[in-house]
BALOBA-1460 file (C-alpha; in Angstrom, 3 decimals):
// residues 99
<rec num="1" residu="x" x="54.796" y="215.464" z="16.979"/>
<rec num="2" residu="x" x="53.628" y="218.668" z="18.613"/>
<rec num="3" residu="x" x="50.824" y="218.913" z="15.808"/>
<rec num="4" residu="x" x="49.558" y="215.706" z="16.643"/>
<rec num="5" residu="x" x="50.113" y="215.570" z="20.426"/>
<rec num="6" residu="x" x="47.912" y="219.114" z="20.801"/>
<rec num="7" residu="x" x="45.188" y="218.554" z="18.543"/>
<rec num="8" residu="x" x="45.212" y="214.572" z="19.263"/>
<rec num="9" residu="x" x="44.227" y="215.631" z="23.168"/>
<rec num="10" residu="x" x="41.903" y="218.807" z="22.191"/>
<rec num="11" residu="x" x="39.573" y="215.999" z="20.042"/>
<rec num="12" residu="x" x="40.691" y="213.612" z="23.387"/>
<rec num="13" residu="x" x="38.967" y="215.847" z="25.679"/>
<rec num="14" residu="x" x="36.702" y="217.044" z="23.382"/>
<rec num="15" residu="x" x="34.995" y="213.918" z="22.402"/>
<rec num="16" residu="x" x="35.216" y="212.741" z="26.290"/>
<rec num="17" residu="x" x="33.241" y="215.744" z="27.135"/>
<rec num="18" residu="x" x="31.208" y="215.406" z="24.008"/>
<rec num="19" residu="x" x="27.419" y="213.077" z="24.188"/>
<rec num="20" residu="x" x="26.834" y="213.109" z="20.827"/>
<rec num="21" residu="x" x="28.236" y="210.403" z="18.479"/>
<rec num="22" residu="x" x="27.943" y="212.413" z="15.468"/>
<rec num="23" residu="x" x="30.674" y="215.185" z="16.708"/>
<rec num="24" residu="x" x="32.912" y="212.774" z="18.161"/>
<rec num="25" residu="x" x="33.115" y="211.209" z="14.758"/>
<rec num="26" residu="x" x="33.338" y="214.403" z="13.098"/>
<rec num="27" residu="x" x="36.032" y="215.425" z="15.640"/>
<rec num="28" residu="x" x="38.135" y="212.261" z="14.823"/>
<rec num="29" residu="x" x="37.481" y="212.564" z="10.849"/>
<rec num="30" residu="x" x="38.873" y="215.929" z="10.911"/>
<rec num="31" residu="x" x="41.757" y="215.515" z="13.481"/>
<rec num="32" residu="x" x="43.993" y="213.448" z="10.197"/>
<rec num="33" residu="x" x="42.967" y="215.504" z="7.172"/>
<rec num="34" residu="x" x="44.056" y="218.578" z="9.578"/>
<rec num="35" residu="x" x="47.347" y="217.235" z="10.334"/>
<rec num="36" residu="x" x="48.124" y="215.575" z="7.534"/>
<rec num="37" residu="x" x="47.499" y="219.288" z="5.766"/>
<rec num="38" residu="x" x="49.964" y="220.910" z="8.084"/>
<rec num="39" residu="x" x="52.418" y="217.953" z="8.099"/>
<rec num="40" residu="x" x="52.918" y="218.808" z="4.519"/>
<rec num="41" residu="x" x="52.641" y="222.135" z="4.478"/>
<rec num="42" residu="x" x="56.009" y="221.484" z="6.625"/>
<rec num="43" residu="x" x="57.630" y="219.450" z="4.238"/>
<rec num="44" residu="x" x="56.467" y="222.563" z="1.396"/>
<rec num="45" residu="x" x="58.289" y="225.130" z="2.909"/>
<rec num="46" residu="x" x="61.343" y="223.160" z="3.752"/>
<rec num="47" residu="x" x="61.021" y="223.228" z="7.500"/>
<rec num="48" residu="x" x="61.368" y="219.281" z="7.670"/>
<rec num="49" residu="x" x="62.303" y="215.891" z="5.655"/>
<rec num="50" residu="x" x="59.101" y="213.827" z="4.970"/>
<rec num="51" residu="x" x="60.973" y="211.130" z="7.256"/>
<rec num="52" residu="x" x="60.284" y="213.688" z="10.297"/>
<rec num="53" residu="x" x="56.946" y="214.473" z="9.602"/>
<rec num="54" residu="x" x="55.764" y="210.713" z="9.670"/>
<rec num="55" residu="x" x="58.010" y="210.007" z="12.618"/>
<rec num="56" residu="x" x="56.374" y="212.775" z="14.209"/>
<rec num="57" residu="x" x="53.071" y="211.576" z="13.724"/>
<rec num="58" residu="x" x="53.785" y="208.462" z="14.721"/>
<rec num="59" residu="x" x="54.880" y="209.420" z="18.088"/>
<rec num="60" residu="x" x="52.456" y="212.297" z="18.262"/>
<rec num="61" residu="x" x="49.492" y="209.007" z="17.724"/>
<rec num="62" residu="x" x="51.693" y="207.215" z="20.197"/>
<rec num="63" residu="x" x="51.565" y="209.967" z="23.282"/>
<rec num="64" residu="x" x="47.680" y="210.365" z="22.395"/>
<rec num="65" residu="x" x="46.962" y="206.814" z="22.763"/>
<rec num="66" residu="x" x="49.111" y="206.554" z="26.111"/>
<rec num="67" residu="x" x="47.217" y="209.404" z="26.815"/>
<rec num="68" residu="x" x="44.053" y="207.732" z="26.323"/>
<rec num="69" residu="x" x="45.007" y="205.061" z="28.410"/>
<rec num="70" residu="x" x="45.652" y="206.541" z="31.175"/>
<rec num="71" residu="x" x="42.957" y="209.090" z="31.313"/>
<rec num="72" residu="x" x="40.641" y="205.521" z="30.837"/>
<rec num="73" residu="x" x="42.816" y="203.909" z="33.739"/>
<rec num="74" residu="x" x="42.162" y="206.789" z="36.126"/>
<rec num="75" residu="x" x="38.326" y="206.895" z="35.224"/>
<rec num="76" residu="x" x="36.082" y="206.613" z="38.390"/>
<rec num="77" residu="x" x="33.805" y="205.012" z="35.958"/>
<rec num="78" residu="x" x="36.061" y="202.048" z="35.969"/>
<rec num="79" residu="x" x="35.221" y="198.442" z="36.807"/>
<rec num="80" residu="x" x="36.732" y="198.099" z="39.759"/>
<rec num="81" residu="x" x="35.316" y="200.657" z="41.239"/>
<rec num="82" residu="x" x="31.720" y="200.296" z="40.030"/>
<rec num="83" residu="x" x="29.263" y="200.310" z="42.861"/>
<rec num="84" residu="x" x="31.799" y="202.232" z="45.461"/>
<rec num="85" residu="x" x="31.224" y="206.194" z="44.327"/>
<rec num="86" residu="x" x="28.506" y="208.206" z="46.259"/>
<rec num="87" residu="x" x="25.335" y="207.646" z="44.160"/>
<rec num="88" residu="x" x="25.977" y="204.786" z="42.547"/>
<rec num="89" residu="x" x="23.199" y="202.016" z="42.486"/>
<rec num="90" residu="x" x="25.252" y="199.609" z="45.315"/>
<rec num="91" residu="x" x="26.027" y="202.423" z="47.901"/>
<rec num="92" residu="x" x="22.004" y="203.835" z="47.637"/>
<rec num="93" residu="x" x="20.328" y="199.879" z="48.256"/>
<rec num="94" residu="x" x="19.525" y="199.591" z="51.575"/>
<rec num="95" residu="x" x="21.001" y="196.331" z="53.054"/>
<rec num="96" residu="x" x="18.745" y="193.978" z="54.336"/>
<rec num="97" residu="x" x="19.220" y="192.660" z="58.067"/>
<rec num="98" residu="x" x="20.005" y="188.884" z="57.866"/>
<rec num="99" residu="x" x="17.471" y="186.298" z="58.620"/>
């Protein structure tokens, strides 16, 4: 879980940071091969059952995603709030006097 909870939110905060599309793939692509290697690598040298190593990942994509969600939900750039930050397009329009 700890494999895929740490590197899940590096690539999380890494791709959120990130403007090009091509390394936010690339960060994604690499963030399963990379666990998956040292998910096994687990399993080699005894350390855990094959059973904990997909549970773990499975909770470790769980806590990422939550993580995800959240970080979205608190997002200034949300919906609800479009139009109410300093700067934004319906905060610099002047408001014309009525009539």
């Amino acid at each position: 879980m700890q494999t895929w909870t740490v590197y899940g939110l590096l690539v999380l905060w890494w791709t959120a940071a990130s403007r090009s599309r091509t390394e936010r793939a690339l960060a994604w692509a690499l963030l399963v091969p990379v666990t998956a290697i040292l998910g096994a690598a687990r399993v080699r040298i005894g350390a855990h059952y094959p059973s904990d190593v997909i549970g773990g990942a499975v909770l470790g994509v769980l806590w990422v995603a939550g993580a995800a969600w959240a970080e979205r939900a608190a997002s200034p750039d949300d919906a609800t709030t479009a139009g109410t930050r300093p700067g934004s397009i319906a905060t610099t329009r002047t408001a014309e006097p009525p009539g």
